[in-house]
N, C-alpha and C positions, 0 to 999 in steps of 0.2 A: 355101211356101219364103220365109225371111225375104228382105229386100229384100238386104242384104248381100252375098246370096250369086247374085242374078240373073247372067245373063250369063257365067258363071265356070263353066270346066270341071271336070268331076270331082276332076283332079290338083291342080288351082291349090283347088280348096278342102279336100282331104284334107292340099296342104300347110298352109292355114292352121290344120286342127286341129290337125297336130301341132306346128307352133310355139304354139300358144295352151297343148298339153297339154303340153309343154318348160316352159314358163313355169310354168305352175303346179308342176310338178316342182322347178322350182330354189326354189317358192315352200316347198316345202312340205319341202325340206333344211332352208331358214332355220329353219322353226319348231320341226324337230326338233334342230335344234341350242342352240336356245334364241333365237332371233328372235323377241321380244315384241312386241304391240304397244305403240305409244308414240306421244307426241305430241311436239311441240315448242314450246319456250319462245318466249312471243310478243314477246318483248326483243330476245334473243341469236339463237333458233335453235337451242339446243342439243336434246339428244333427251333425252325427261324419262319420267318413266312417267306411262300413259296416266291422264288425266281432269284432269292439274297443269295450271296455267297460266304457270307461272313456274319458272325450275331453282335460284333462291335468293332469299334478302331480299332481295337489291343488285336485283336486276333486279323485282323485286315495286315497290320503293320507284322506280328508274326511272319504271319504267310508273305508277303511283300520280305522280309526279312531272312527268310529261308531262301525264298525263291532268285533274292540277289546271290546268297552264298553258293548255293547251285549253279548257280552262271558261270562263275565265277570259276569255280573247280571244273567246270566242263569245259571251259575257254584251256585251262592247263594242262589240262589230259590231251588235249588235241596238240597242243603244242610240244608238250614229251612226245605225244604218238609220233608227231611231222619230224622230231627230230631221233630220235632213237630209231624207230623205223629204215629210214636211208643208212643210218649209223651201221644198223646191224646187215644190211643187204649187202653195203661195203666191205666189212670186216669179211662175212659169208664167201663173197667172190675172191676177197682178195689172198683168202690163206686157205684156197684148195688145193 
């Protein structure tokens, strides 16, 4: 008996089948209606077809556009880090 189902009377789990098998019923309306799968655009949101990562240029160059500035600031952080780091080990040793 999986563990989900301990303690729980026959009715309270015959009702959870048939809401689970509801659910897949409404699931499986969608697909014959034409409910594709699909993904979404990691910009906007928008709903794209499955395996895209973007729903147009604008939002490609966006995200290209973020993703340089991000670079960009982490390339600087590391380099404060490389220098402030030894800065302050020095300072630490050298006025104990």
């Amino acid at each position: 008996m999986p563990f989900w189902n301990k303690g729980k009377s026959r009715e309270e789990k015959e009702a959870e089948i048939a809401i689970l098998q509801k659910k897949q019923d409404v699931w499986n309306e969608k697909i014959a209606k034409g409910f594709q799968d699909h993904s979404h655009c990691i910009v906007c949101g928008r709903a794209i077809h499955f395996g895209k990562k973007y729903c147009s240029i604008e939002c490609k160059e966006k995200y290209m556009n973020l993703e340089g500035k991000k670079g960009k600031q982490n390339k600087w952080m590391c380099m404060l880090m490389g220098v402030l780091l030894p800065l302050m080990m020095v300072l630490m040793f050298a006025f104990q």
